[in-house]
PDB file of N, CA, C, O and CB in Angstrom:
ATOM      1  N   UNK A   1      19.173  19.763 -13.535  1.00  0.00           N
ATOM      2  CA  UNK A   1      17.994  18.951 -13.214  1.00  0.00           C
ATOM      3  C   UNK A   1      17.895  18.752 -11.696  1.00  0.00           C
ATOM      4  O   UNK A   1      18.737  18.262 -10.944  1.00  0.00           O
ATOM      5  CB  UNK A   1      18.058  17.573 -13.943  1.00  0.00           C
ATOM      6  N   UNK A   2      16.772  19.202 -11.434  1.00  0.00           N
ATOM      7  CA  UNK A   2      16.590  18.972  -9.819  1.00  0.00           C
ATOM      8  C   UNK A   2      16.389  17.527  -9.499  1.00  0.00           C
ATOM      9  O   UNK A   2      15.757  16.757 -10.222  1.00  0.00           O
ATOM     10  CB  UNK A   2      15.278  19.778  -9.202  1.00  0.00           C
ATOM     11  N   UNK A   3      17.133  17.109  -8.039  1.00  0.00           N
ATOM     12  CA  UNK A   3      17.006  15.584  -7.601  1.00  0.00           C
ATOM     13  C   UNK A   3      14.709  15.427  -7.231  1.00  0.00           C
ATOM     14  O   UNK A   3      13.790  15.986  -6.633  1.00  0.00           O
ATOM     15  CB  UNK A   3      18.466  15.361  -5.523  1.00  0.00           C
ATOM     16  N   UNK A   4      15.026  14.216  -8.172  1.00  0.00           N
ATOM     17  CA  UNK A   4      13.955  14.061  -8.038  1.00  0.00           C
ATOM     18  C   UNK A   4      13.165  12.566  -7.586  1.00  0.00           C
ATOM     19  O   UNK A   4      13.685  11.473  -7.807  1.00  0.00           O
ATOM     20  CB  UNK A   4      13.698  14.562  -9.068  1.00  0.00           C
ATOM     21  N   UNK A   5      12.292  12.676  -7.151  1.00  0.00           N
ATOM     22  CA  UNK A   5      12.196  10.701  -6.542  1.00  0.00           C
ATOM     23  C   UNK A   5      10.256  10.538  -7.172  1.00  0.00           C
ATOM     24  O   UNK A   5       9.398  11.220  -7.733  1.00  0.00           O
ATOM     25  CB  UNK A   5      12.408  10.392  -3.632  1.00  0.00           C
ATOM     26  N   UNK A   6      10.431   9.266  -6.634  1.00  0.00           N
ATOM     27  CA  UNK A   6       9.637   8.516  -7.394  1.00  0.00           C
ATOM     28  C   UNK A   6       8.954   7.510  -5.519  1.00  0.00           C
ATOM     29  O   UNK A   6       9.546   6.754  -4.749  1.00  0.00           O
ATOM     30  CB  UNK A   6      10.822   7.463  -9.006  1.00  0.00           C
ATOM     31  N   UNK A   7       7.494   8.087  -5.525  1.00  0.00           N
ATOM     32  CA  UNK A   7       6.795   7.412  -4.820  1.00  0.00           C
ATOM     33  C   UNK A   7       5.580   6.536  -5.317  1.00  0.00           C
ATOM     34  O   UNK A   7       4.473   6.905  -5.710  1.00  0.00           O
ATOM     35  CB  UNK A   7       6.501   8.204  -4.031  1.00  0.00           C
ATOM     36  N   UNK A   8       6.047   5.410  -5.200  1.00  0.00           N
ATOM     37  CA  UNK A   8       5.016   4.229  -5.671  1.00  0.00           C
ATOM     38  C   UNK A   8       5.691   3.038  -5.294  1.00  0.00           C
ATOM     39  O   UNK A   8       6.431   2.834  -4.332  1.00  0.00           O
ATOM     40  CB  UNK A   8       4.652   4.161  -7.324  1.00  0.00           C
ATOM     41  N   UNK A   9       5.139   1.929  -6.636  1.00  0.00           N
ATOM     42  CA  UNK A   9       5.191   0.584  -5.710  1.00  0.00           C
ATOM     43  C   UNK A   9       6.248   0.069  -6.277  1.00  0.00           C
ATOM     44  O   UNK A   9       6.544   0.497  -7.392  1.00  0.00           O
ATOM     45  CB  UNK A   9       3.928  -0.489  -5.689  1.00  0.00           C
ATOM     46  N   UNK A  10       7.168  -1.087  -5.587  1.00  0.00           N
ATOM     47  CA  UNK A  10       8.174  -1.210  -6.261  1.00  0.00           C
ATOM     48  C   UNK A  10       8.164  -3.131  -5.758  1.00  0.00           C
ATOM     49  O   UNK A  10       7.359  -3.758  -5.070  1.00  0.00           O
ATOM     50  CB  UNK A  10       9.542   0.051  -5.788  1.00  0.00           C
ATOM     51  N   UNK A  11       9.152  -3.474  -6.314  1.00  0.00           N
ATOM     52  CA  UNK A  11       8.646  -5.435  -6.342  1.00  0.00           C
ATOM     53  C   UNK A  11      10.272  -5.622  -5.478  1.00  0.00           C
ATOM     54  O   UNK A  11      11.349  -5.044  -5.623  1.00  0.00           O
ATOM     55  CB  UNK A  11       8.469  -6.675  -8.738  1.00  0.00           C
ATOM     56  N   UNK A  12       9.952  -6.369  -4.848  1.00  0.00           N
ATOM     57  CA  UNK A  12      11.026  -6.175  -3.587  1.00  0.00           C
ATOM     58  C   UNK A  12      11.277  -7.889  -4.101  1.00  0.00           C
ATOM     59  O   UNK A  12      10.337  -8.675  -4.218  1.00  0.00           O
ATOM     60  CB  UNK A  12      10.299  -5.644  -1.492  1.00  0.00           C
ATOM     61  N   UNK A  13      12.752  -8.261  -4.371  1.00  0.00           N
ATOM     62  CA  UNK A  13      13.074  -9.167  -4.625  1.00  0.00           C
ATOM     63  C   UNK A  13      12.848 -10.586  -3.555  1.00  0.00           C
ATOM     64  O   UNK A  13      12.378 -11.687  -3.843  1.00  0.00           O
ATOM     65  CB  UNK A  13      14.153  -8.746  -4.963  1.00  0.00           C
ATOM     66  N   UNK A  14      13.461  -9.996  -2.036  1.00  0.00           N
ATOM     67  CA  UNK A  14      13.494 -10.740  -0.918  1.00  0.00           C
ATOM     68  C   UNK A  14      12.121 -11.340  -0.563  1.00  0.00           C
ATOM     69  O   UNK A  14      11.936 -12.506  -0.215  1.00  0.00           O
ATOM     70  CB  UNK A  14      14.018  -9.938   0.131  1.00  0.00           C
ATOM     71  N   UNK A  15      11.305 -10.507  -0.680  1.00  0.00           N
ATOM     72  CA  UNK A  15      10.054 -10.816   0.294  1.00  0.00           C
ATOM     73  C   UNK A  15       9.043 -11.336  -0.970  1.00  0.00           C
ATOM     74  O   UNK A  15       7.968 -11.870  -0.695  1.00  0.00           O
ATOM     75  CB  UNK A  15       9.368  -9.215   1.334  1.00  0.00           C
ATOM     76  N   UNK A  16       9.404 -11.169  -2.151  1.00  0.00           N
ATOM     77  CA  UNK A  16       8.521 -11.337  -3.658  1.00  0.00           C
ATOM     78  C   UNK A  16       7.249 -11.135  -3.309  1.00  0.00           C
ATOM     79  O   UNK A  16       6.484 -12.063  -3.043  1.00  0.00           O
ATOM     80  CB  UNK A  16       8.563 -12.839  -4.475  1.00  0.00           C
ATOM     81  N   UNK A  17       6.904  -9.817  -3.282  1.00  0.00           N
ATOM     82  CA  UNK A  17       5.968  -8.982  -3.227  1.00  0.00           C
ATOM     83  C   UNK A  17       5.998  -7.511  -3.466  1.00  0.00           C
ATOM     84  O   UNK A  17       7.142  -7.059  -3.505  1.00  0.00           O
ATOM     85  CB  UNK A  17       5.584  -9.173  -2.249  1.00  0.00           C
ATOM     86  N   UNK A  18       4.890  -6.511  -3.663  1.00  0.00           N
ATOM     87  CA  UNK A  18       5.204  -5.343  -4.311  1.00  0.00           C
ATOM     88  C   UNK A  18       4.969  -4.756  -2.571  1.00  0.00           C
ATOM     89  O   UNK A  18       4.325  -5.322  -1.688  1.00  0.00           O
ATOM     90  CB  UNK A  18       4.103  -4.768  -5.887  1.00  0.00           C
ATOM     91  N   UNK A  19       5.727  -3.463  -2.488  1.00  0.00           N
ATOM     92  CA  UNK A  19       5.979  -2.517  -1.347  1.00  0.00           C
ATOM     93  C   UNK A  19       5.768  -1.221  -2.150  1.00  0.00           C
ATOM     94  O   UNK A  19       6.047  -0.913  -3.309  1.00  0.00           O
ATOM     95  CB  UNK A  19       7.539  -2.659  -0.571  1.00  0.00           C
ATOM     96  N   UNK A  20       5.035  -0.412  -0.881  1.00  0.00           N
ATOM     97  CA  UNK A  20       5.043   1.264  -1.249  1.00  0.00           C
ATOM     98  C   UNK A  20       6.426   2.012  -0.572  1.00  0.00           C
ATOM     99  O   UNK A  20       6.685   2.212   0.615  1.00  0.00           O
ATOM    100  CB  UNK A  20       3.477   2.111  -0.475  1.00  0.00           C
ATOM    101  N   UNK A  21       7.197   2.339  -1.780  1.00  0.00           N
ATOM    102  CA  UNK A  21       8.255   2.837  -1.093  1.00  0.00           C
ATOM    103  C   UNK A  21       8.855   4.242  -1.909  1.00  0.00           C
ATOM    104  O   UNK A  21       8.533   4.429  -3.083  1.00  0.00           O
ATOM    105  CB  UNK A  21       9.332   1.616  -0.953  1.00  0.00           C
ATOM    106  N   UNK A  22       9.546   4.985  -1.349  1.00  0.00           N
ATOM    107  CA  UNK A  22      10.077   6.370  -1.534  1.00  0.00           C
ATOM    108  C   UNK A  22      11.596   5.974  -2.458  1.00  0.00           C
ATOM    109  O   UNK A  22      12.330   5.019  -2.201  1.00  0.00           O
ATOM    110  CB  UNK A  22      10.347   7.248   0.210  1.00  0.00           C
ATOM    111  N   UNK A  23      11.766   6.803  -3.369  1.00  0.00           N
ATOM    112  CA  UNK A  23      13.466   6.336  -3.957  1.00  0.00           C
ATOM    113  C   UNK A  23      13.851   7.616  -4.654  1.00  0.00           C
ATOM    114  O   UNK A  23      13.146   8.617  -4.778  1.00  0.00           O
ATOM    115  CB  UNK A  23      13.593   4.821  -5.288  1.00  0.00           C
ATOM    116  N   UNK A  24      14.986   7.443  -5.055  1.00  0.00           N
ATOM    117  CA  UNK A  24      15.662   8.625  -5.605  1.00  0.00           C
ATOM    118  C   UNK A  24      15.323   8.310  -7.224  1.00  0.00           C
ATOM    119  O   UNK A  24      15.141   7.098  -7.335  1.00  0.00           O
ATOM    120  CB  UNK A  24      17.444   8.721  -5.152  1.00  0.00           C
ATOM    121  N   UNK A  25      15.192   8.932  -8.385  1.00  0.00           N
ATOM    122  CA  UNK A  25      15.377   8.581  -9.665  1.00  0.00           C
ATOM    123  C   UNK A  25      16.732   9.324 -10.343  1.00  0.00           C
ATOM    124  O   UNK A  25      17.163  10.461 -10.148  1.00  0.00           O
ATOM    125  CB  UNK A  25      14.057   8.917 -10.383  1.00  0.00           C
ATOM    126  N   UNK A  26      17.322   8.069 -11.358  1.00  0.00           N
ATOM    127  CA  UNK A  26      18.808   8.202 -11.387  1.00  0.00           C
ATOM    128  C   UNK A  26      18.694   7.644 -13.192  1.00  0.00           C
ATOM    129  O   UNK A  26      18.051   6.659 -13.552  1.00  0.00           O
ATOM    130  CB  UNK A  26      19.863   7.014  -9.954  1.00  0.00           C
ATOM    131  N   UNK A  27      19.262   8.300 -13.852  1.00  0.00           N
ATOM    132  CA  UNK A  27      19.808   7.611 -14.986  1.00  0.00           C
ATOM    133  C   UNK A  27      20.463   6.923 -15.388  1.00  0.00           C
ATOM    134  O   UNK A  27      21.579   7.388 -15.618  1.00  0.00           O
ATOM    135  CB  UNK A  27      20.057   7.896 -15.457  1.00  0.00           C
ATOM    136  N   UNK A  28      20.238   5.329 -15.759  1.00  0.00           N
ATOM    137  CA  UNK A  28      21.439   4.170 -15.745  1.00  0.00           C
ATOM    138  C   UNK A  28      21.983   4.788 -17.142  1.00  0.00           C
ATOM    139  O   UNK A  28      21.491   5.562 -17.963  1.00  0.00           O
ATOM    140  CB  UNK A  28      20.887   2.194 -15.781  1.00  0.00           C
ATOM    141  N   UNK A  29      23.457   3.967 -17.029  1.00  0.00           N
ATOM    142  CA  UNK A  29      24.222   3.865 -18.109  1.00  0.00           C
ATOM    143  C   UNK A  29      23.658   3.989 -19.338  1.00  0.00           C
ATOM    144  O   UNK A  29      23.959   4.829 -20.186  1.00  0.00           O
ATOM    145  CB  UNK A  29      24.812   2.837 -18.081  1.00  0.00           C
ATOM    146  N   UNK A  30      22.669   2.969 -19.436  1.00  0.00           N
ATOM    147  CA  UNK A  30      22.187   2.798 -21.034  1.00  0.00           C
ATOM    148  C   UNK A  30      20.578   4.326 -21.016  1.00  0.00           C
ATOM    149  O   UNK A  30      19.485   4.259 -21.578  1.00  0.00           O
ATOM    150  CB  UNK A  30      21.362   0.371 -21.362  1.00  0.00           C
ATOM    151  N   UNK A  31      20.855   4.873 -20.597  1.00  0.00           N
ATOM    152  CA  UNK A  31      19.874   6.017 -20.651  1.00  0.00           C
ATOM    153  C   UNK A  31      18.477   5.919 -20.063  1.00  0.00           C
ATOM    154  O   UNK A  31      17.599   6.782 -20.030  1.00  0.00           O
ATOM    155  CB  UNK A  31      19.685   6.341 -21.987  1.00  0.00           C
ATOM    156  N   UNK A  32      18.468   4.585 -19.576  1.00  0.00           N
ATOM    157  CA  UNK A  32      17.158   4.495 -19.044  1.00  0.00           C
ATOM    158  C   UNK A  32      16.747   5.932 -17.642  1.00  0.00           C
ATOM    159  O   UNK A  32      17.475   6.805 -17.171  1.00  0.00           O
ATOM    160  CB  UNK A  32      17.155   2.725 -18.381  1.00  0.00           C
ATOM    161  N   UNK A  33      15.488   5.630 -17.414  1.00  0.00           N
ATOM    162  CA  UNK A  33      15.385   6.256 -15.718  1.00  0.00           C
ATOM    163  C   UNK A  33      14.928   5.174 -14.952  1.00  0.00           C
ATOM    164  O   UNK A  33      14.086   4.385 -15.381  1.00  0.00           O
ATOM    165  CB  UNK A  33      14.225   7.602 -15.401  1.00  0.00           C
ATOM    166  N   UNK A  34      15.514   5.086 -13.673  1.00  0.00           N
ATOM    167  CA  UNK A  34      15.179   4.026 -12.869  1.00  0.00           C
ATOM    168  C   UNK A  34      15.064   4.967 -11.541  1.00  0.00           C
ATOM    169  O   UNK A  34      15.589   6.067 -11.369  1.00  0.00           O
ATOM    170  CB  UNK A  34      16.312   2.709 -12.875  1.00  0.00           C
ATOM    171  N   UNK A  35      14.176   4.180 -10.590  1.00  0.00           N
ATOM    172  CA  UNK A  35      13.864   4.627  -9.179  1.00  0.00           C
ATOM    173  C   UNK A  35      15.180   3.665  -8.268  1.00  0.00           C
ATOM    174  O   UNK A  35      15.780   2.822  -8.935  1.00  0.00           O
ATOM    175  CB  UNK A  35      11.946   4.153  -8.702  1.00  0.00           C
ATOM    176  N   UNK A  36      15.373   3.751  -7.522  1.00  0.00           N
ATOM    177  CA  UNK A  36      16.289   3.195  -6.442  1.00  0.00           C
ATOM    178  C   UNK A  36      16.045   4.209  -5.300  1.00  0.00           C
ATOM    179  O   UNK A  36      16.374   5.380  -5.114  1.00  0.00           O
ATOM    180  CB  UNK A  36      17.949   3.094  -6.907  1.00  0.00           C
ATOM    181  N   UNK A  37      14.942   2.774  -4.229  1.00  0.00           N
ATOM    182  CA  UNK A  37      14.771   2.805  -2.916  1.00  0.00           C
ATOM    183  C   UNK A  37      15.499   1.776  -2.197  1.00  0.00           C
ATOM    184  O   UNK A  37      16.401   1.049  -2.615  1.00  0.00           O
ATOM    185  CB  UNK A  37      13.479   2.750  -2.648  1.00  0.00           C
ATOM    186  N   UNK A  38      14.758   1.851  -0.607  1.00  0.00           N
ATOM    187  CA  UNK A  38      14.671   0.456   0.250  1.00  0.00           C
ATOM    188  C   UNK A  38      13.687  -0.141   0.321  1.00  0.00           C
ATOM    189  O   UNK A  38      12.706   0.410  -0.178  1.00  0.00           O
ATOM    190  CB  UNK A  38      14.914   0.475   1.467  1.00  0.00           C
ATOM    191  N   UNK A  39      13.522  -1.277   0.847  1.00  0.00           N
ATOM    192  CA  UNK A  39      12.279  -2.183   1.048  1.00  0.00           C
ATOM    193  C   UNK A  39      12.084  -1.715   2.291  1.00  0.00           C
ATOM    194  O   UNK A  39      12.987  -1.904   3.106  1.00  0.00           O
ATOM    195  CB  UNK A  39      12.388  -3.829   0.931  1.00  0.00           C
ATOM    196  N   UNK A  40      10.750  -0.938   2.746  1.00  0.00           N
ATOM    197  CA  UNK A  40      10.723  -0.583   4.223  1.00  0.00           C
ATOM    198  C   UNK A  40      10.192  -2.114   5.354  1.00  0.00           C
ATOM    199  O   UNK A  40       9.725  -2.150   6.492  1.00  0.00           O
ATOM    200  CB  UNK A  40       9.442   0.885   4.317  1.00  0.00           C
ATOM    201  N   UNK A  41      10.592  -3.325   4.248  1.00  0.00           N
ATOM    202  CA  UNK A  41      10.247  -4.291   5.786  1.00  0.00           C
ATOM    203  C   UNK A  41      11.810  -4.954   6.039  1.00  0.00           C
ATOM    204  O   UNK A  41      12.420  -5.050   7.104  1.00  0.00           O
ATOM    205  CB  UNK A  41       8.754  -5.933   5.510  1.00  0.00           C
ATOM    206  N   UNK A  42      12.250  -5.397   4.594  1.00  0.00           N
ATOM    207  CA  UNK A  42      13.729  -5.779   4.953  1.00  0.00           C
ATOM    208  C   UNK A  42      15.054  -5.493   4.868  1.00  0.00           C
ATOM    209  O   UNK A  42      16.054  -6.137   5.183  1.00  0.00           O
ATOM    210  CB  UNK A  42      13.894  -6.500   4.662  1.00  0.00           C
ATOM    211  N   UNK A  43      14.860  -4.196   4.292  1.00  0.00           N
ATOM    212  CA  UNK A  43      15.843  -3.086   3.966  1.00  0.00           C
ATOM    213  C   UNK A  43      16.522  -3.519   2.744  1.00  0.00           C
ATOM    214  O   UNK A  43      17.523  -2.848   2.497  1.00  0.00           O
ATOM    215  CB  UNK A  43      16.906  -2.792   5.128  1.00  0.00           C
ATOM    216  N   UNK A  44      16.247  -4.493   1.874  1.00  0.00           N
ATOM    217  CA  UNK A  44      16.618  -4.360   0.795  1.00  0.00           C
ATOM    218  C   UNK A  44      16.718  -3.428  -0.529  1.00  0.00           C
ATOM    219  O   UNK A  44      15.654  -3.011  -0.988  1.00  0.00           O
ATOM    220  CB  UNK A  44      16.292  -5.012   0.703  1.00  0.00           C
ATOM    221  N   UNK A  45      17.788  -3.119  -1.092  1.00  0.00           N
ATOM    222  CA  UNK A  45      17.605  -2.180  -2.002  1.00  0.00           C
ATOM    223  C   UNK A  45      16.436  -2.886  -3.243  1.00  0.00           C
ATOM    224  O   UNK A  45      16.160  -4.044  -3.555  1.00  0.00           O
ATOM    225  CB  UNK A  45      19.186  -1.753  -2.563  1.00  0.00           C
ATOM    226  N   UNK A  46      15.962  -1.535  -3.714  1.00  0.00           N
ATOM    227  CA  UNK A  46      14.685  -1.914  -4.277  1.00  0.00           C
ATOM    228  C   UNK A  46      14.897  -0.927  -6.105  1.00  0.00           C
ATOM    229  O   UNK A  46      15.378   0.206  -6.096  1.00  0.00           O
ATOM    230  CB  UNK A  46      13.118  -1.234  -2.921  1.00  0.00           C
ATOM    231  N   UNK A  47      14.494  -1.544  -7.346  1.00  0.00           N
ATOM    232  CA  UNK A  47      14.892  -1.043  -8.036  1.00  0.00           C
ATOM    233  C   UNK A  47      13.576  -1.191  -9.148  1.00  0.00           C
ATOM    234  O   UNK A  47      12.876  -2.201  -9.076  1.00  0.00           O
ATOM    235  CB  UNK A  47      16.214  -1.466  -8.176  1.00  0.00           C
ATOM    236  N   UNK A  48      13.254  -0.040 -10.264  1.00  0.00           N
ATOM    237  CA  UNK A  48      12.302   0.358 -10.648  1.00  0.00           C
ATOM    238  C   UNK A  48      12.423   0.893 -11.479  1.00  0.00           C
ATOM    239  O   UNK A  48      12.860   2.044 -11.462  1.00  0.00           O
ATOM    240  CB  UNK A  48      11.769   0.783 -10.091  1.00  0.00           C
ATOM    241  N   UNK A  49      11.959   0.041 -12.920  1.00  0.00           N
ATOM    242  CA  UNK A  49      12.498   0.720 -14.442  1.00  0.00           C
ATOM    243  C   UNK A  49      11.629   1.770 -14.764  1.00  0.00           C
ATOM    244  O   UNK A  49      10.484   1.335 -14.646  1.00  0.00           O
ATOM    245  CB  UNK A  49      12.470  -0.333 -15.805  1.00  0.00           C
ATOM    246  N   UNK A  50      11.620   2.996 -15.130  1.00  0.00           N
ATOM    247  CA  UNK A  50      10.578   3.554 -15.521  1.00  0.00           C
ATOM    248  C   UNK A  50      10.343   4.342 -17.009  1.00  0.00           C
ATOM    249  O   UNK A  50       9.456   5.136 -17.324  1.00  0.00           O
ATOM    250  CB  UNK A  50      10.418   4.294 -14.536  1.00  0.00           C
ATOM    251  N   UNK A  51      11.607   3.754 -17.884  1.00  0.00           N
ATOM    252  CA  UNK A  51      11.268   3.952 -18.956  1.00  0.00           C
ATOM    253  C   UNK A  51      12.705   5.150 -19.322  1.00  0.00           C
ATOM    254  O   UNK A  51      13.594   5.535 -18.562  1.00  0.00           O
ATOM    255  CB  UNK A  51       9.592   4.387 -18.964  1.00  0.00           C
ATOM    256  N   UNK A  52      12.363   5.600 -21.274  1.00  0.00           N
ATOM    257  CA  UNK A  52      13.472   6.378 -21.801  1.00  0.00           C
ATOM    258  C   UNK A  52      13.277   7.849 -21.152  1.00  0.00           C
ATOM    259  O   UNK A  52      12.226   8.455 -21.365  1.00  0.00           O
ATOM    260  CB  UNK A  52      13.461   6.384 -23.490  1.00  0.00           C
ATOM    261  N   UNK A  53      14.284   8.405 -20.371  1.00  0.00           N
ATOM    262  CA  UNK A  53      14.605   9.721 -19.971  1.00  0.00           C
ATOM    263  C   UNK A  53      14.064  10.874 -20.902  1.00  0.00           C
ATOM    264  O   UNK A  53      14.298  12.050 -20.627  1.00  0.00           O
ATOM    265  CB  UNK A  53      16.062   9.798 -19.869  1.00  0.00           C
TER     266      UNK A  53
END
């Protein structure tokens, strides 16, 4: 499977607001797919359920 990412909006915990940001998509443990970026204002990691693989 080629590395693949996920550009859209993601809800940035710190600033509690949604950001347009770039991330890698990764398969958690329980089989989900999730995005994992940064927040491009406070560099917080930024995380993004996107459903069953």
């Amino acid at each position: 499977m080629a590395d693949e990412t996920y550009k859209g909006e993601f809800y940035c915990v710190k600033c509690k607001e949604k950001r347009e940001a770039e991330g890698k998509v990764v398969v958690s443990d329980n089989g989900r797919r999730m995005a994992k970026g940064k927040c491009p204002v406070c560099g917080t990691n930024l995380n993004r359920i996107l459903g069953k693989a």
